[in-house]
C-alpha positions as CSV (number, residue, x, y, z in Angstrom):
1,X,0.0,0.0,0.0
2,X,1.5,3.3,-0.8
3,X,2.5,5.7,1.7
4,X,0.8,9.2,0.5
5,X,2.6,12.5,0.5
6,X,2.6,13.9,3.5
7,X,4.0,17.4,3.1
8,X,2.4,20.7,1.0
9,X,5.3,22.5,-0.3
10,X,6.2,23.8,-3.9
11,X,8.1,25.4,-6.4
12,X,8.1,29.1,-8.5
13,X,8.3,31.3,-11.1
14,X,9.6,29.8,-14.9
15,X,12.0,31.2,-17.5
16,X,12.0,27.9,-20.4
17,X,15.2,27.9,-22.3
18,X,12.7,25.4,-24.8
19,X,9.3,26.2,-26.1
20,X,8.5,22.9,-26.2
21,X,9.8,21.3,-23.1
22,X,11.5,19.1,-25.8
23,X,13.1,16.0,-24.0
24,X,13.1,12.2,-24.2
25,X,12.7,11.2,-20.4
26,X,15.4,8.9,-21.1
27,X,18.2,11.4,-20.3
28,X,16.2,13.9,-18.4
29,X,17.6,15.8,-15.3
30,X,16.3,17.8,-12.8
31,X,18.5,20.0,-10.9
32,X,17.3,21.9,-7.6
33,X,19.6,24.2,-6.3
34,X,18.3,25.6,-2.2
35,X,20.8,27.9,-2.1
36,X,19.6,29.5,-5.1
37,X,15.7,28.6,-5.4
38,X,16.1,27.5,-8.4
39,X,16.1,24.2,-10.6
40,X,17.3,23.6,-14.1
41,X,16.4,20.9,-17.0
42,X,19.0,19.1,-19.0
43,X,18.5,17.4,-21.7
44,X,21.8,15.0,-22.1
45,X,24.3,18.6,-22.2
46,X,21.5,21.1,-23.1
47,X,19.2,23.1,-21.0
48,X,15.9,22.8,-21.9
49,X,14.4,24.6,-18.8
50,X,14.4,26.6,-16.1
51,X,12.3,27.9,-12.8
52,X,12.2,29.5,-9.3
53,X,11.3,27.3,-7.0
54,X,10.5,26.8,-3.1
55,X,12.0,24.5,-0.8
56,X,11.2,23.4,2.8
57,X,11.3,26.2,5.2
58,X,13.4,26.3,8.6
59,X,12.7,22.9,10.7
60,X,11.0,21.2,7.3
61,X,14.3,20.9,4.8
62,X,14.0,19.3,2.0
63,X,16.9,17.0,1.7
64,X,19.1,17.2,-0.4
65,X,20.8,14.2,-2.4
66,X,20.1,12.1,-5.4
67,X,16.2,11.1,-6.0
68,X,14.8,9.9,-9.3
69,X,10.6,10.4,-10.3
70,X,8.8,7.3,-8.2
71,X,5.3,8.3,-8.8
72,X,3.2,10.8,-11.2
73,X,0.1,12.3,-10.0
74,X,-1.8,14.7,-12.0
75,X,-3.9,15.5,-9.0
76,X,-2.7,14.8,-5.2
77,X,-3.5,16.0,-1.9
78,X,-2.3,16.3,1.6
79,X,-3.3,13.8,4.4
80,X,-1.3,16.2,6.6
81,X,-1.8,19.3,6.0
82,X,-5.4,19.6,5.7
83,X,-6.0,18.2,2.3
84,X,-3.8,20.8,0.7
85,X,-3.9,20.5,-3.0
86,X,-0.8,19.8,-4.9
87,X,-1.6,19.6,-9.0
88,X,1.3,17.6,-11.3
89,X,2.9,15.9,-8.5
90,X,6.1,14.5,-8.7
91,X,7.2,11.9,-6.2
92,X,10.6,11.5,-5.3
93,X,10.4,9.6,-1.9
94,X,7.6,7.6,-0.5
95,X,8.2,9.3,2.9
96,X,7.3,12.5,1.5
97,X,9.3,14.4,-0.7
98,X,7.6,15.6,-4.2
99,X,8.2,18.0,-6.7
100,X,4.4,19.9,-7.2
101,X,2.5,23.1,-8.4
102,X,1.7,25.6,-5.8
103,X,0.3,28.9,-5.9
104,X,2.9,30.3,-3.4
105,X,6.7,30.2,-4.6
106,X,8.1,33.2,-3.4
107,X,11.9,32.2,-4.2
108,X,12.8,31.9,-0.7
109,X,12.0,28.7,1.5
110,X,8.7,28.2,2.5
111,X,7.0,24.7,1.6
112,X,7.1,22.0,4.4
113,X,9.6,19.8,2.3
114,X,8.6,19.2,-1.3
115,X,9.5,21.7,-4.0
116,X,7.0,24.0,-5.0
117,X,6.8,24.9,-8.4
118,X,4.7,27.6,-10.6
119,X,1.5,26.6,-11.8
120,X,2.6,26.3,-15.7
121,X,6.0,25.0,-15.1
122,X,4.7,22.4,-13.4
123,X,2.4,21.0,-15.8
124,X,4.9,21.4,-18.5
125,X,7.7,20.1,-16.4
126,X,4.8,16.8,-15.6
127,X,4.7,16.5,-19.5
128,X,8.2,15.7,-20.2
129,X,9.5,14.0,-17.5
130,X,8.9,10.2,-17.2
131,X,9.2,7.4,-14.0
132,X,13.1,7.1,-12.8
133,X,13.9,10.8,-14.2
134,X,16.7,11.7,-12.0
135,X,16.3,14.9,-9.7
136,X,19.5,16.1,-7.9
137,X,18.9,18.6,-4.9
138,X,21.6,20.5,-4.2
139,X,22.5,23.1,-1.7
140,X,25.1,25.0,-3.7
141,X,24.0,24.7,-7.8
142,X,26.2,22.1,-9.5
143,X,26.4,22.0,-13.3
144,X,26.9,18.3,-15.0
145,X,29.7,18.1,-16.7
146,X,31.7,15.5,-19.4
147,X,33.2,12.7,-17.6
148,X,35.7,10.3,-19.5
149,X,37.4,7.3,-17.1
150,X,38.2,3.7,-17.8
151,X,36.7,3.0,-14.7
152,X,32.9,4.0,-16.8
153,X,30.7,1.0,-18.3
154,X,30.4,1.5,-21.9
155,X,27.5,-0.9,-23.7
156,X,28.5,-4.5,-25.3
157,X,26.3,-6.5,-26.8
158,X,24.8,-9.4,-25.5
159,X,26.8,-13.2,-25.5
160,X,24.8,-14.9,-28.5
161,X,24.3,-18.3,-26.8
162,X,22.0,-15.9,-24.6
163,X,24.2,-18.2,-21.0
164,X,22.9,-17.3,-17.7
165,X,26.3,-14.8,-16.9
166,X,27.1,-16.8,-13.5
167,X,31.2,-16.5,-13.7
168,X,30.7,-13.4,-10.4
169,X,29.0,-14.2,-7.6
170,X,25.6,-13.1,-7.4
171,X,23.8,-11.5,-3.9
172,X,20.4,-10.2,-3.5
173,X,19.8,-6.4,-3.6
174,X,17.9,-6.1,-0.4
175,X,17.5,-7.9,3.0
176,X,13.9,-9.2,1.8
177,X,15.1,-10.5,-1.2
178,X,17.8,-12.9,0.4
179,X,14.6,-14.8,2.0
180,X,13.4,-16.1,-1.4
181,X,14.8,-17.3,-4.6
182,X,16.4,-14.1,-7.0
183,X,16.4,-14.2,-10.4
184,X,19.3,-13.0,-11.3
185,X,20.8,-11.0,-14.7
186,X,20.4,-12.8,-17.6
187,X,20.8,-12.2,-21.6
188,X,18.3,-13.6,-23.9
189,X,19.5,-15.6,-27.0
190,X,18.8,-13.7,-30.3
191,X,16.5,-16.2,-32.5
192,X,16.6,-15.1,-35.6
193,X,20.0,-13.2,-36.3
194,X,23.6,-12.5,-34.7
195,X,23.4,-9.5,-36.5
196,X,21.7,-6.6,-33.8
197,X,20.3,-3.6,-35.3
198,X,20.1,-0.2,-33.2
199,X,16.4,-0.8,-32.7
200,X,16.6,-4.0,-30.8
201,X,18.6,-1.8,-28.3
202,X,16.5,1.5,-28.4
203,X,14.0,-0.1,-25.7
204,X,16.7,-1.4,-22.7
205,X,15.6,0.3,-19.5
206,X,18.5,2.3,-17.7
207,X,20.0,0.3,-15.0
208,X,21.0,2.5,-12.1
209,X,24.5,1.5,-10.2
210,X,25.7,2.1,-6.6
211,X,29.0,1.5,-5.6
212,X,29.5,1.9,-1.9
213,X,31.7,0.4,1.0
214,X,30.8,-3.0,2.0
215,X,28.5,-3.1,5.2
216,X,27.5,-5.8,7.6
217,X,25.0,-7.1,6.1
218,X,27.3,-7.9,2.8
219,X,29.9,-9.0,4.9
220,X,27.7,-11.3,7.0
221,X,26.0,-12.7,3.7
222,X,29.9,-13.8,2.6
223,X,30.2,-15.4,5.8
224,X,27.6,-17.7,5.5
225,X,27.8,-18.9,2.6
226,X,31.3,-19.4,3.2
227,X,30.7,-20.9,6.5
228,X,28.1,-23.0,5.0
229,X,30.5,-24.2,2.3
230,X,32.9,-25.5,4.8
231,X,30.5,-27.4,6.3
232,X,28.8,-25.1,8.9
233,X,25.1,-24.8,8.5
234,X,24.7,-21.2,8.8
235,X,20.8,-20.7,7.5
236,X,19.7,-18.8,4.7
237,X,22.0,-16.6,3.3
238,X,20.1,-13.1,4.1
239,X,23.0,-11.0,6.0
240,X,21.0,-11.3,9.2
241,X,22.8,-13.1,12.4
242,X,20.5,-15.2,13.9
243,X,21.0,-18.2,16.2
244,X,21.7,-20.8,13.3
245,X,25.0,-18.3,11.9
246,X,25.8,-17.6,15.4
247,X,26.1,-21.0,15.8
248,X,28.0,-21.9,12.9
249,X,30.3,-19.0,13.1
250,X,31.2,-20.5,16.7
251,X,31.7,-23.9,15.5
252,X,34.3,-22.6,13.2
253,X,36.1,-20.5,15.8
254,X,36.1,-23.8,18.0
255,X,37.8,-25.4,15.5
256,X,40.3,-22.9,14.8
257,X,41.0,-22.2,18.7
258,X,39.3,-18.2,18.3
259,X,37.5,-17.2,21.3
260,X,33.9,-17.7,21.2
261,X,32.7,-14.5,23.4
262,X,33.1,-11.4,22.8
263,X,32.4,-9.5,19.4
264,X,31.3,-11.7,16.7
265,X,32.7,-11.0,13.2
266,X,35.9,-10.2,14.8
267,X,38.3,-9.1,12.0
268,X,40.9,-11.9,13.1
269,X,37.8,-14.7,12.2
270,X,37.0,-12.8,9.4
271,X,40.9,-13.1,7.8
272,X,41.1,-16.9,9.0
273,X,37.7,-17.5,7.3
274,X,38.3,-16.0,3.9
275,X,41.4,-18.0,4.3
276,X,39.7,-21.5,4.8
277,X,37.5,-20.5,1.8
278,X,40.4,-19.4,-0.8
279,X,38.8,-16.0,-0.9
280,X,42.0,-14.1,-0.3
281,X,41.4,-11.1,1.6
282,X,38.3,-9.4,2.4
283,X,36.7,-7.5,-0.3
284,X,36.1,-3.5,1.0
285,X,33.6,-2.6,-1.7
286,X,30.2,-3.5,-3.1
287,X,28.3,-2.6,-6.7
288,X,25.0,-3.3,-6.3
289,X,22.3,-3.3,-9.3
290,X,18.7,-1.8,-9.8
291,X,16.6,-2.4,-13.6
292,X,13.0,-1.1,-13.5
293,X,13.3,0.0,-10.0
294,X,13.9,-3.9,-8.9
295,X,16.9,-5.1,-7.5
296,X,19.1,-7.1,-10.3
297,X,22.6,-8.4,-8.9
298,X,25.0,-6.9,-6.1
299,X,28.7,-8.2,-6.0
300,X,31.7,-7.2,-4.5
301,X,34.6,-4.8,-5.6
302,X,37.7,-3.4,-4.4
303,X,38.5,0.1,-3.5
304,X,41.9,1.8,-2.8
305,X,43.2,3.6,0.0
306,X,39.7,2.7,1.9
307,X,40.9,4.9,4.8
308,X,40.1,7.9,2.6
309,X,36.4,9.2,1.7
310,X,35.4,8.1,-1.7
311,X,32.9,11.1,-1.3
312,X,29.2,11.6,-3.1
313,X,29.3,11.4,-6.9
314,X,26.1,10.9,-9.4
315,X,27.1,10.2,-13.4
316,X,24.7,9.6,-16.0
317,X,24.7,8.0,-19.9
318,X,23.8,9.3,-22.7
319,X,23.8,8.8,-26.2
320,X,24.6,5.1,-25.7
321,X,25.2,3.2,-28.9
322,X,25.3,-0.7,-28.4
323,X,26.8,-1.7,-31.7
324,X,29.7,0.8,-31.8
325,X,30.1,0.0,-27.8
326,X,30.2,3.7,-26.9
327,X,28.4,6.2,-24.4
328,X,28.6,9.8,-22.9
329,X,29.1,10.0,-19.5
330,X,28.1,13.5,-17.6
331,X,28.8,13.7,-13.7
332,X,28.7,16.1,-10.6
333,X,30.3,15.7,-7.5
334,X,28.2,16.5,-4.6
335,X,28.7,17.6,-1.0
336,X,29.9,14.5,1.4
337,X,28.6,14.9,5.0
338,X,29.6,12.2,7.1
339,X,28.9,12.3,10.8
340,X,32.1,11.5,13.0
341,X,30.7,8.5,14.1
342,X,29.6,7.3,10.4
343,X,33.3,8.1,9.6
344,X,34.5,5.5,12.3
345,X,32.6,3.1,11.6
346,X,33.0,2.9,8.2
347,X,36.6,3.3,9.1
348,X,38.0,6.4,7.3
349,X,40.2,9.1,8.7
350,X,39.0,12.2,9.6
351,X,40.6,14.7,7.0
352,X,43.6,16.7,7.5
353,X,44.0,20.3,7.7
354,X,43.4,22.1,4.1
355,X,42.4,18.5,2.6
356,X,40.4,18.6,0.1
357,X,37.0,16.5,-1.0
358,X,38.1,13.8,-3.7
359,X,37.1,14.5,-6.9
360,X,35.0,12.4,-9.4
361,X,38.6,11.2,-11.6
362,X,39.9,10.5,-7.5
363,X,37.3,8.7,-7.1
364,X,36.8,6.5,-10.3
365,X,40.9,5.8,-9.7
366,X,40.2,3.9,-6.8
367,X,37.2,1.7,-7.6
368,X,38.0,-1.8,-9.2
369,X,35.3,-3.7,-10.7
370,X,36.1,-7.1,-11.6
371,X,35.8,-8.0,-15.3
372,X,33.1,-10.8,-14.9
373,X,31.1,-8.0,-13.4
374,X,31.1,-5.6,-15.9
375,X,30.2,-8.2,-18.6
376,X,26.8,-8.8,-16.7
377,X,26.5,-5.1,-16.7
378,X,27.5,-3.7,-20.1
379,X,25.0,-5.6,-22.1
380,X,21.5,-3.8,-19.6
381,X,23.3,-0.2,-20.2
382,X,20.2,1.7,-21.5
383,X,20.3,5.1,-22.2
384,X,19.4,7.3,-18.9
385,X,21.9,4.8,-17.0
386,X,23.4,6.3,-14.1
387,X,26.1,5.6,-10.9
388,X,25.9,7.1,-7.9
389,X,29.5,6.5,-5.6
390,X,28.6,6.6,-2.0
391,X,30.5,6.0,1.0
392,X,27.6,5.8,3.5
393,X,25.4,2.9,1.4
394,X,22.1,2.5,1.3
395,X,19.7,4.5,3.3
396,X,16.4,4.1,4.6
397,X,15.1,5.7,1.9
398,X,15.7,3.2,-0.4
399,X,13.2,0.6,-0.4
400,X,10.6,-1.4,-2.3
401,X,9.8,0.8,-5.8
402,X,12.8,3.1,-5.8
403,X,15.9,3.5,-7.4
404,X,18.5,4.3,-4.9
405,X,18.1,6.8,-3.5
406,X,21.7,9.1,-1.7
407,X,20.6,11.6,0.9
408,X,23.4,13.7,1.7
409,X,22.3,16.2,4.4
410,X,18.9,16.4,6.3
411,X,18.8,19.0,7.8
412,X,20.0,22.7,7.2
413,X,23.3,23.9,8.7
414,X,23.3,25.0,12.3
């Protein structure tokens, strides 16, 4: 059942740098800018539109981060704020957040969240934009801009025996998911022909990409099955520890003499286990996949210098041409707010003094994404494709019926 909006809040006035809105959906983006109350359209490199908006007012932000379109309304209401009306609504989280009309968008902060627009910008804006449009809210306005790194997908063409790709291990996207069979990536033979044409590409759906720092839960899913394939039942692989891994992670610590009290996924057990299982060391990284706002693969990757942020970056394809094997990447680097105790956890070091954020290329140099991955990838690369690099992971935000979604501040500065 879906959660309504619960927040009135919109956007203002409209200057359209195109007549016609013109814009395939496919590469659409949305930027927001608080700081400046104001949001632009691209089209791939070319702005097709711009407006005055409203954001949330003092004690209702509106986050800011990386959100795609979850939902179109034509007509929606409040069920907080007394019914209020809000016409050519947007979604962009299920707790709330929307892009909408309003009569009120006085170019300074004033909704309760969502970002208000004016009345005929909205409906145009409605017109062009389609489900899993990206929409990047920004304090500071960011402008995307031409990204070229071998580190970047580009588009192959599918294996013509149309195999089930399984040479990298598979995981399930979400917690839920690791409860029940996945399907997982596949690539459908070609009946008729070997030879593609460009219209049995046009129709591939965007895949959107998060590459991240391993968490418990990918780290606890590894464990079992390892611990499982050395002979200790640990349950169903699912990254939760219940009794059964508990168990099973102590009967392998009794057999290697490791105390059994104490902190669990202690990082001595962790080295001896990957050990036992010819694994190497512990991988620091994850990719994880969404098609169609449904979770596709996740596996793991490495990452460089993991000490140091990788920080909050969002790149998007265009023009993506299967049989020449080619595609335009545009990027942004966005603000990277991690709490000290986020920054401990996830190990890094607190910058030093005149340290700057890493940039997109610093990034992109230290992710490695093994080759059996990127063959399972390059063949879903539709046009609109995106990656976000995160270091904090998923959020609660991200859910059933999103793409992920990368909140990077809540709240306004103090």
């Amino acid at each position: 059942m879906l959660k309504f909006l619960h927040v009135a809040c919109l956007l203002s006035a409209t200057a359209l740098a195109s007549p016609s809105l013109a814009g395939d959906g496919g590469s659409l983006q949305i930027y927001v800018s608080k700081a400046e109350q104001s949001l632009t359209v691209y089209d791939g490199d070319q702005v097709v539109a711009t407006s005055r908006v409203s954001t949330g007012k003092p004690g209702h932000s509106t986050p800011s981060g990386i959100f795609s379109i979850l939902e179109k309304r034509k007509y929606h209401e409040s069920n907080l704020y007394s019914n209020a009306p809000m016409p050519w609504m947007q979604r962009l989280t299920w707790s709330g957040v929307a892009l909408h009309e309003s009569n009120s968008v006085p170019s300074y902060p004033a909704s309760h969240g969502c970002v208000r627009l004016p009345r005929a910008f909205a409906k145009a804006l409605y017109q062009m934009t389609e489900r899993g449009a990206h929409v990047i809210i920004t304090d500071e306005p960011v402008v995307p801009a031409p990204v070229r790194h071998a580190a970047l997908f580009q588009p192959r063409q599918p294996v013509a025996e149309g195999q089930l790709l399984s040479d990298a291990e598979l995981r399930p996207s979400t917690i839920e998911a690791g409860r029940k069979p996945v399907q997982v990536a596949m690539v459908e033979k070609e009946a008729t022909s070997s030879v593609q044409s460009a219209e049995a590409f046009a129709d591939i759906p965007p895949v959107r990409i998060l590459i991240t720092r391993r968490g418990q839960r990918e780290t606890l899913m590894d464990v079992q099955a390892m611990l499982t394939d050395l002979g200790f039942d640990a349950g169903i692989i699912d990254g939760y520890l219940g009794r059964q891994t508990i168990s099973a992670v102590n009967g392998y610590k009794r057999w290697k003499g490791l105390a059994t009290k104490g902190e669990i996924l202690t990082p001595e057990f962790l080295a001896q286990l990957y050990a036992s299982a010819g694994k190497g060391e512990p991988p620091l990284g994850q990719i994880m996949v969404r098609q169609k706002f449904k979770p596709v693969f996740e596996a793991a990757i490495a990452i460089a210098d993991p000490q140091k942020p990788l920080g909050t970056h969002f790149v998007e394809a265009t023009h993506v041409d299967m049989l020449a094997g080619s595609a335009e990447w545009r990027g942004v680097t966005l603000e990277n707010n991690l709490s000290n105790a986020t920054m401990k956890r996830l190990g890094i070091e607190a910058p030093t003094a005149g340290e700057t954020a890493p940039t997109l290329a610093q990034a992109l140099d230290r992710i490695f994404i093994p080759d059996a991955v990127r063959r399972k990838i390059e063949p879903m690369l539709g046009e609109g494709s995106s990656i976000t690099i995160s270091d904090a992971g998923i959020g609660p935000e991200t859910g059933d019926g999103t793409d992920f979604i990368t909140v990077t501040r809540k709240v306004p500065r103090g």
